[in-house]
N, C-alpha and C positions, 0 to 999 in steps of 0.2 A: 625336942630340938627343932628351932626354923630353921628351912633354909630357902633361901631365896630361887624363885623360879629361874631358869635358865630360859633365855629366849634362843633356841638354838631350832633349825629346819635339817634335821638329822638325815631324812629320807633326802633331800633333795642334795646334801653336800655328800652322800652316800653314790647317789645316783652320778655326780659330776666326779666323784673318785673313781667309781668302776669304769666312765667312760675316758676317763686323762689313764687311768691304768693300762687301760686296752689299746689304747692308741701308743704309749710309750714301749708294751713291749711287743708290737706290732713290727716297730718301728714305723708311724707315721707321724710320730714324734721326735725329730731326728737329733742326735747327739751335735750341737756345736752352734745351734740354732735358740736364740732369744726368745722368749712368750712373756706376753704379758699378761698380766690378769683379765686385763677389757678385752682383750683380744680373744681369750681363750672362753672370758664369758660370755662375746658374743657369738664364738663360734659354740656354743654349748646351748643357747638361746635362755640362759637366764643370768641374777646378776651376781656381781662381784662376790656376796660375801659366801654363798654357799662352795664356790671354786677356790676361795683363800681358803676354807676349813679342811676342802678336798688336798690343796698343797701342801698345807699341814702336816699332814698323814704323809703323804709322798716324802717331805723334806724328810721325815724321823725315821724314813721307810728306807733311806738312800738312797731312792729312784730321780730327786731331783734337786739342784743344787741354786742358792741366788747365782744370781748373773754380775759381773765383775761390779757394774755400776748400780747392785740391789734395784733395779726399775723391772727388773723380769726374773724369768726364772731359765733352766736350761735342765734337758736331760743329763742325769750323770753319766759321765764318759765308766766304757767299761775298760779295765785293763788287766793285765798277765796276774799280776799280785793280787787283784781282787779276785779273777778266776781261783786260785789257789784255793783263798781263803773259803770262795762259796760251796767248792766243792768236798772242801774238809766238813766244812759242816754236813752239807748232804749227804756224804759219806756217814759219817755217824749218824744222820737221822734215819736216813733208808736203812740204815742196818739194823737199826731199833724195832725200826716200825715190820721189816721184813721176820726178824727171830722173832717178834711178838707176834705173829700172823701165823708162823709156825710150829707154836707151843706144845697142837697137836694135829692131826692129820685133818686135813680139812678139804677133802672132795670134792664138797659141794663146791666150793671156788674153781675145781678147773675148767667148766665150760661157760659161764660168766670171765673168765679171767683167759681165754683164749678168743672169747667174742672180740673181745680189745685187742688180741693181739692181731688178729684176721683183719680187721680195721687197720690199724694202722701200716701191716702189707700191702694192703690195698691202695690205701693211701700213698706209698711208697711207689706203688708200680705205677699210680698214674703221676708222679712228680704234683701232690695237690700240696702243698708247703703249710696254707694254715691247717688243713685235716691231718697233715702229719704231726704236725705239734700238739694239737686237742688229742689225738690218739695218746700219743705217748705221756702227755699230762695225765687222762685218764686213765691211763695204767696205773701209775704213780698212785695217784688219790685212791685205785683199788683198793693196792696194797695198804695203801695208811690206813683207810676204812676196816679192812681187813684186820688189824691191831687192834681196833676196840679202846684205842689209846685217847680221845680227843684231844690231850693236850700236846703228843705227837703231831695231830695234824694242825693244832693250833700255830705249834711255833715254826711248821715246815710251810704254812703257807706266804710267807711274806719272799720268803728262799724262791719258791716256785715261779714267782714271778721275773725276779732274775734270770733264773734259771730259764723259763719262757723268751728273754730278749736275745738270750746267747744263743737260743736252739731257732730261732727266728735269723739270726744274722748267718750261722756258718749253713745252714739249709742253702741258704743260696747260692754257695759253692759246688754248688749238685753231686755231694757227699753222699753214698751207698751207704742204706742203714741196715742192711742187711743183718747184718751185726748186731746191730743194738736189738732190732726185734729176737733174734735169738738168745739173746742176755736174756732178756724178757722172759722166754718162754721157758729158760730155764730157771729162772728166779720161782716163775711161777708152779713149776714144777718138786721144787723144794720147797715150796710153802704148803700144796697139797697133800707131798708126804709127811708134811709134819718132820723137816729136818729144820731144828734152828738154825744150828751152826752153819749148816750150808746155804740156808736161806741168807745169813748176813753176811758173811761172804760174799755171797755173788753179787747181794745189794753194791757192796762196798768196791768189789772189786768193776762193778758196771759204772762205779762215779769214776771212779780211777783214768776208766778207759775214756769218759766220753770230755773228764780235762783233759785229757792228752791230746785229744780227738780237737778239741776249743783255741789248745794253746796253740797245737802247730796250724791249726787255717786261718784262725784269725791275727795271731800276735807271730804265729811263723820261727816258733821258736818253744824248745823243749823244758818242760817243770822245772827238770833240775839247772836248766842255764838261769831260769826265776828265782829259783831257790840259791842257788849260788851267787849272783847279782845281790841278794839279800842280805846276805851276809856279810859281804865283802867291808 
């Protein structure tokens, strides 16, 4: 069988995804603001066509929508019902990847897996906003690692990135995560004894807390008032 060579610069529309990634869920890509392609590829210093392949990926991804007059692009606005959704999902994958982490008792994970949580206290206590988010992602990826699943962490990485703009946006609230690190170290402590069922629980029930947590700072308003609006 032929098939015709692809002229395609993979590393290079690679390299301009990870950096339009990181700047959008940074937030230095701001929701309600125009980019154009020349624009984004001069601020990237190279040209157009590897930044369209990189939008590509972003548009299929959610992360970014045409602009009313198609000339540009815009971050996708985040809202209550989209929270909902991403967290139902995260919900079921942390809980996947959390019971399949604790199949059986796994020891060696508590002092690697409290190194991340000391971090991200730390981080906390000094109010450092992007080391708190790297902490707490890094947890996350533990735990998926920890599953042995790749196609777990395949489908929960594109989640994570969302998941990265929302815990970027309400941080600035100067919210006490006090809480969440000990979600954490209990999660992690049920994956060491080898308790599934507790393990995914607490996964599931740590996404629960941290929409409730999303809904009421950013959108100022509770699940089931979303849930209820939905319906109606």
């Amino acid at each position: 069988m032929a098939l015709k060579t692809l002229q395609v610069a993979p590393d290079l529309a690679q390299r301009c995804y990870e950096a339009l990634i990181e700047s959008i869920s940074s937030g230095d890509m701001v929701v309600g603001r125009k980019y154009t392609q020349e624009e984004l590829a001069a601020s990237l210093g190279v040209s157009r066509q590897p930044v369209l392949q990189a939008l590509q990926t972003l548009k299929r991804q959610g992360l970014i929508t045409e602009s009313d007059n198609r000339r540009g692009v815009q971050v996708a606005p985040l809202d209550a019902a989209f929270v909902q959704n991403l967290y139902q999902v995260r919900g079921a994958l942390d809980g996947a990847a959390s019971r399949a982490a604790a199949m059986l008792p796994r020891p060696e994970l508590r002092e690697p897996g409290m190194r991340l949580i000391r971090a991200g206290r730390a981080a906390s206590a000094r109010r450092d906003l992007k080391a708190l988010v790297r902490a707490d992602m890094d947890f996350h990826a533990f735990l998926y690692d920890a599953s042995h699943n790749p196609l777990l962490v395949q489908t929960a990485t594109i989640h994570w990135h969302h998941t990265r703009r929302l815990m970027t946006a309400y941080l600035q609230h100067g919210v006490s995560l006090r809480s969440v690190w000990a979600e954490h170290q209990a999660m992690l402590a049920a994956v060491v004894k080898g308790d599934s069922r507790a393990a995914e629980r607490l996964a599931r029930d740590h996404c629960e807390s941290a929409e409730r947590l999303v809904l009421r700072l950013l959108f100022r308003q509770d699940e089931r008032v979303v849930a209820a609006a939905e319906t109606a």
